[in-house]
C-alpha positions as CSV (number, residue, x, y, z in Angstrom):
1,X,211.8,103.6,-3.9
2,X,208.0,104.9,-2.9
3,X,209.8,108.2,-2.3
4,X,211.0,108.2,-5.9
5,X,207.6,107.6,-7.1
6,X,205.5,109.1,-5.3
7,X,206.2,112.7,-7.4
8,X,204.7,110.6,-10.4
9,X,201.3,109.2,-8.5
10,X,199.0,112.7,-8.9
11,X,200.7,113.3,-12.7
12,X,199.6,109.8,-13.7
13,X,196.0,110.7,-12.5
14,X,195.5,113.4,-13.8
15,X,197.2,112.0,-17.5
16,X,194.7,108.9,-17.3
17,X,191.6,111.8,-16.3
18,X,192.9,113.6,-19.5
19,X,193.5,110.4,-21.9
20,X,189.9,109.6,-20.5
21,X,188.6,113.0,-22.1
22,X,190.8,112.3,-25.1
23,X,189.1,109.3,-26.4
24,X,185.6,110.4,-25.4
25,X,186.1,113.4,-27.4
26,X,187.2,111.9,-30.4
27,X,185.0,109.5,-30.2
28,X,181.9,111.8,-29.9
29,X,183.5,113.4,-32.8
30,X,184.1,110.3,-35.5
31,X,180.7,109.0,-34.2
32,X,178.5,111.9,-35.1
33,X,175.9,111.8,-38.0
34,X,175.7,114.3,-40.6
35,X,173.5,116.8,-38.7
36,X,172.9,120.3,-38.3
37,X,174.1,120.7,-34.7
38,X,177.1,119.8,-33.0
39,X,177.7,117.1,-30.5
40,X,180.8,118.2,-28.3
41,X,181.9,117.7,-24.3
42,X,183.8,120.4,-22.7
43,X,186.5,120.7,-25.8
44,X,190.2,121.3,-24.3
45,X,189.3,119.2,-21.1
46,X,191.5,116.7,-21.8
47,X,194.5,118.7,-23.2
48,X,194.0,120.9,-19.8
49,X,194.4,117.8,-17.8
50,X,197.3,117.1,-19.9
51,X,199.4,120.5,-19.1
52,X,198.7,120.5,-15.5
53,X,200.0,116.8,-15.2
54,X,202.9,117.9,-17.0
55,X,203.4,120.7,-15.0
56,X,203.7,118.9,-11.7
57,X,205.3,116.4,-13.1
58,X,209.1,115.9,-12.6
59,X,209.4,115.6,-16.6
60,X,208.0,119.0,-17.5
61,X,208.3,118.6,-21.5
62,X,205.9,116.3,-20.7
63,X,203.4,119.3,-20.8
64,X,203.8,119.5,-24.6
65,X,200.9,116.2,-24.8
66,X,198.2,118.7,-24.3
67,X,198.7,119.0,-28.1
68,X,197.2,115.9,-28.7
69,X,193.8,117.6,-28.0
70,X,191.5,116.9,-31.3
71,X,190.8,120.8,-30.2
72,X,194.5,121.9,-30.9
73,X,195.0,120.0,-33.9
74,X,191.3,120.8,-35.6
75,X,192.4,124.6,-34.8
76,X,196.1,124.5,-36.8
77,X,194.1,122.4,-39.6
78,X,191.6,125.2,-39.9
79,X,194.9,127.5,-40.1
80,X,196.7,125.9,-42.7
81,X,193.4,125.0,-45.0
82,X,191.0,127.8,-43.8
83,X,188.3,126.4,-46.3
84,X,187.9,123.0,-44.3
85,X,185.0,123.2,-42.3
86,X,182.8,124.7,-44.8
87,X,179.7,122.7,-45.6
88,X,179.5,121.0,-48.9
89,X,175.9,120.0,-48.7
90,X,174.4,123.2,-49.1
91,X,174.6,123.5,-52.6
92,X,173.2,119.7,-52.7
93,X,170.2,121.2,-50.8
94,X,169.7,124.3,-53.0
95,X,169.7,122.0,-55.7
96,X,167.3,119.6,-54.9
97,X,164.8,122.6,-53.3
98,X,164.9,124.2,-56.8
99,X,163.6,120.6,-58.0
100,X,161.0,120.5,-55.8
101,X,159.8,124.3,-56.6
102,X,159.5,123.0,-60.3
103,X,157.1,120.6,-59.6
């Protein structure tokens, strides 16, 4: 039986390395404030952990997690709804400087 499993002991490593990345990641990115620059690990890490331990795993569809990257799936959002990411403040912030050049 430790002959069976032992093809799954590295693959399960490197998932848990990757799921470790994962929720890091994500939450670096729901935990952000509203600021001007960008708070962000290495972005892929996890979803690179992912394919290898897929890879070298004995399942090898199991490659298809790296998907679950927050990277992957913020890059087919920006695809499908290219006007996503663009900031909605800025015309807040033009408003109120105008205000302020009144006074």
């Amino acid at each position: 039986m430790w002959f069976k499993l032992q093809s799954w002991i590295l693959p399960a490593i490197l998932a848990a390395i990757g799921l470790f990345y994962l929720i890091m990641g994500i939450s670096v990115l729901f935990g952000k404030k509203n600021t001007e620059h960008n708070v962000s690990g290495v972005p892929f890490l996890g979803g690179i952990h992912f394919l290898i331990a897929g890879l070298i795993s004995p399942c090898k569809w199991l490659a298809f997690l790296c998907v679950l990257d927050y990277v992957v799936i913020g890059t087919i959002y920006k695809f499908i709804n290219p006007n996503a990411y663009e900031r909605k403040n800025d015309s807040i912030d033009t408003e109120s400087k105008d205000e302020n050049s009144l006074k």
